[in-house]
N, C-alpha and C positions, 0 to 999 in steps of 0.2 A: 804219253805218260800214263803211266798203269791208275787207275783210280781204285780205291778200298768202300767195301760197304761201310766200313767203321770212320768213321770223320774224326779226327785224331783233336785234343786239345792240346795246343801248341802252348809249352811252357817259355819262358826264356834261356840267355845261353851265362856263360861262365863271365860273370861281375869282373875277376880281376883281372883278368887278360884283356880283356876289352878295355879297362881302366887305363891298363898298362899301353894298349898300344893308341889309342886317343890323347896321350902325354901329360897324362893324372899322375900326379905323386904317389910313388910304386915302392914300397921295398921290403922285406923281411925287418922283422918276424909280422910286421905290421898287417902285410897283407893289402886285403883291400879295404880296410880301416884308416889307411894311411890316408889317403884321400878323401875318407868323410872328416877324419882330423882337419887337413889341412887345405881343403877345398870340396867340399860337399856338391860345388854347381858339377861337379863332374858324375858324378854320383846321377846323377839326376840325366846328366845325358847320355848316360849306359843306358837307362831307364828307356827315356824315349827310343834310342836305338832299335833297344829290341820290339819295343812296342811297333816304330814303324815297317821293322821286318817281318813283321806278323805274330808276334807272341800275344797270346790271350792272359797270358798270369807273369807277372811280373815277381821277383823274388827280393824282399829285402834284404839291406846290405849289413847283415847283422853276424854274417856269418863267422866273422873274426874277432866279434866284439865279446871275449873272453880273454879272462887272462891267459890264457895259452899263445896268445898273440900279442894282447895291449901289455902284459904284464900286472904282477899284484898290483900297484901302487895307482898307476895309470887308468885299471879297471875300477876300484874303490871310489876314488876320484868323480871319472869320468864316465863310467859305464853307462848311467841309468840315462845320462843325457845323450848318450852316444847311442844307444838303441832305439831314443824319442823319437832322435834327427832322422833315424835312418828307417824308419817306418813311416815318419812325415812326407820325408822328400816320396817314398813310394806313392803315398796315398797322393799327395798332390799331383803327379807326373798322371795316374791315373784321373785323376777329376779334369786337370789341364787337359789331357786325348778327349774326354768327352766332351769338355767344352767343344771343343774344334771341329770335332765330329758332330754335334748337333748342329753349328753354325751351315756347317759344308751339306750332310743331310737332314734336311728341317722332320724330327721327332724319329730321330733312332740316336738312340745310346748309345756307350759306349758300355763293351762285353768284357775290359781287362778285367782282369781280380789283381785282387795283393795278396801274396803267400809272405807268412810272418815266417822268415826263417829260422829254424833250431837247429843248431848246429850240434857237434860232438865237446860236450864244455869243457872237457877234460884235454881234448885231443883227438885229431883227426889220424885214421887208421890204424890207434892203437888202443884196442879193449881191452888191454894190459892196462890202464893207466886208468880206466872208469871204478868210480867209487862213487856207490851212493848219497854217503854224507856229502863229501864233496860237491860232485853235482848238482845236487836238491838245488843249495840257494841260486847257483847262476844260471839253472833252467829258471826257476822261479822269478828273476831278475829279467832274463829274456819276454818272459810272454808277460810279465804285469805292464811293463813300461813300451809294449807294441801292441797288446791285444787292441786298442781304442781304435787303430789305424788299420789292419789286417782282417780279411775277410774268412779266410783259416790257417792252419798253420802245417808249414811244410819242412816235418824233421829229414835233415839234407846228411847223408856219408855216415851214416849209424849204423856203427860195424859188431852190435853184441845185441841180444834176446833183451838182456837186464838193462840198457839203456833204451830201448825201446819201448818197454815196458815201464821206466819209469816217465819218459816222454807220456806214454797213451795216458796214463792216472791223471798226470799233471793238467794234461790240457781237456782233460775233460770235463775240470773244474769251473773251463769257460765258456761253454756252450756254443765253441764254435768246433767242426768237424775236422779231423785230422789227416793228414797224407803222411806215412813214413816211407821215406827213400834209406835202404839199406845199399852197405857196399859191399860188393864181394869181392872174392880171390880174383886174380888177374891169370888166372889158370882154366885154359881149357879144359872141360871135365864139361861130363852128360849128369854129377849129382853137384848141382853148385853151392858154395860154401860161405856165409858172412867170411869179415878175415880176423873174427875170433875163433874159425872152426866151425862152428854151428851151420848144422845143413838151412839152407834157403828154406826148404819142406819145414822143417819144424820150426820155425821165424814164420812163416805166413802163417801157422796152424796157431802158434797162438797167440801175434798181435794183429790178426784183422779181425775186421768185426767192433761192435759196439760205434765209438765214438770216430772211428778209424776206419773211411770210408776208400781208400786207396792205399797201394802197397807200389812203392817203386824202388828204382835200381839206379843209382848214380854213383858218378865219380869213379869207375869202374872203365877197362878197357874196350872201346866197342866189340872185339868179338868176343866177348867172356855172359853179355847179357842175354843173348836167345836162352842159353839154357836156364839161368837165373828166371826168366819168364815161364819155360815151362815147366819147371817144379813149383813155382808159386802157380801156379793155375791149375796143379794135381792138387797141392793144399787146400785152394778153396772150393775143388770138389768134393775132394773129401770131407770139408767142413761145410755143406752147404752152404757155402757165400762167394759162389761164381759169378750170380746176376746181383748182388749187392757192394761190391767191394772190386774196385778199377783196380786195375797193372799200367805201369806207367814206367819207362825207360829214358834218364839223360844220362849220358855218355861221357867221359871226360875225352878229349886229347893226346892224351898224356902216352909214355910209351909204360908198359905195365909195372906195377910199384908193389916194390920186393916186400917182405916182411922187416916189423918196427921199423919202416918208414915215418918221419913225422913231416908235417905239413910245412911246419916253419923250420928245418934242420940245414944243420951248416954245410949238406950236401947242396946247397942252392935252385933256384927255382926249376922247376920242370921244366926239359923243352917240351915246343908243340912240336908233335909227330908231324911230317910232310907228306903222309900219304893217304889222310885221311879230309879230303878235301870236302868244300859242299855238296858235290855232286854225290861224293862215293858215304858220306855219312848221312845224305838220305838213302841210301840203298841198303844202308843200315836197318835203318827206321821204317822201311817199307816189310822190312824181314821180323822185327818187332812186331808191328803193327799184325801181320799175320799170325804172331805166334800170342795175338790176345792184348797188347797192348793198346789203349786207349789215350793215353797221355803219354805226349813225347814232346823232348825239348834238348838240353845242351846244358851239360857242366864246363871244369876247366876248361880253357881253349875251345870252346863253341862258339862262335862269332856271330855277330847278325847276318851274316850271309850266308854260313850255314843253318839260319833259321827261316832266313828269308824261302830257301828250299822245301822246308819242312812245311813250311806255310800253302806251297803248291799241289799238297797230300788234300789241301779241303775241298 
């Protein structure tokens, strides 16, 4: 097995598939909400999953908890305690590995993080639908009621410049450091594109940096991110901030998703692709990893056992 100068930090893989195929309470629009609703211990064994397949940063399960999923009523309601629980079960699932790891080896630690996820609150893959006023309150709503729990915060499938950049402002207000994963086109191309249009190039030139110490590529089809990596790695040349500001690549499953796709639409869930196995989606990630990547892990349909692989890159 080929070994990398670069020791990769392994993120974790895709929350509701894993939910779904462990026999967690699954369905639309819900997501994977439905199962902190209505049984959270499963929540929690996604968690350790990935953790025992070797993920170093686990991701809370926070990603549905807008209304675009729960709905108006359901989010008002219940939001602010739905995104408690689900930054809680993270933190604990992490303090529990350390427990167990200190027990097994007497004075080492445990290395997981928690990533406070932010999601798209408007709407996943469509930049058509982002509005600032909008927005504001249910990113705001996001990190007040996780920040206590999360060690930084990891904006996940942020498909426009101006949701980006209201992310960076926001969470700079809490002193903890930022990772934005953008999604791109599911289109082959040497100049790659968020899927508002906006070149990758001009998305890394002017949200990294400052408070925004990583730039990554999720929810995207695995062969569409090498070049999403190497226009973001001419951006931070050309902004001097190549040795400040990491590239990082998780992958979705999925087979590639057309324009005004919506996440929860009456087109029905994704299948997982059958030909992107663990084996062949670290070979993925070994070709990232060359092209400047530092952080790798797994969106939709990434399994523990395609992380388990990932984990053989250290």
């Amino acid at each position: 097995m080929k070994k990398h100068s670069i020791l990769p930090i392994i993120l974790d893989g895709g929350m509701g598939r894993e939910l779904e195929r462990i026999g967690a309470p699954f369905q639309q629009p819900e997501w994977s909400a439905h199962a902190l609703i209505e049984a959270p211990h499963f929540v929690s064994k996604v968690h350790h999953n990935f953790i025992d397949a070797g993920a170093e940063i686990i991701t809370t399960n926070t990603y549905a908890l807008v209304p675009f999923h729960l709905g108006e009523k359901r989010f008002n309601e219940q939001g602010a305690d739905l995104i408690k629980l689900a930054a809680k079960l993270a933190r604990d699932c992490v303090d529990d590995n350390a427990k167990s790891s200190n027990k097994q080896h007497k004075n080492r630690s445990s290395s997981v993080l928690v990533a406070g996820c932010i999601p798209p609150v408007l709407g996943s893959y469509r930049p058509d639908l982002f509005s600032l006023q909008q927005a504001k309150p249910l990113l705001d709503a996001l990190i007040s009621n996780q920040q206590s729990d999360v060690d930084f915060w990891l904006a996940e499938t942020i498909s426009s410049i101006a949701e980006a950049a209201m992310i960076k402002t926001r969470t700079a207000l809490t002193n903890k450091t930022t990772w934005i994963a953008f999604t791109v086109k599911d289109e082959i191309t040497t100049e790659s594109k968020l899927r508002s249009g906006e070149s990758v190039f001009d998305a890394v030139s002017e949200i990294a940096g400052d408070n925004v110490s990583a730039i990554l590529f999720n929810c995207s089809a695995v062969e569409v991110m090498e070049a999403a990596l190497k226009n973001a790695q001419q951006a931070l040349l050309a902004q001097g901030l190549a040795d400040k500001v990491q590239l990082g690549v998780y992958a979705n499953n999925f087979p590639p998703i057309g324009e005004l796709r919506e996440a929860n639409s009456d087109e029905g869930i994704s299948i997982i692709r059958d030909d992107v196995s663990p084996e062949k989606y670290r070979q993925f990630v070994s070709t990232w990893i060359n092209a400047g990547a530092s952080i790798v892990g797994g969106c939709c349909g990434v399994s523990p056992a395609h992380i388990k692989k990932l984990a053989e890159l250290k």
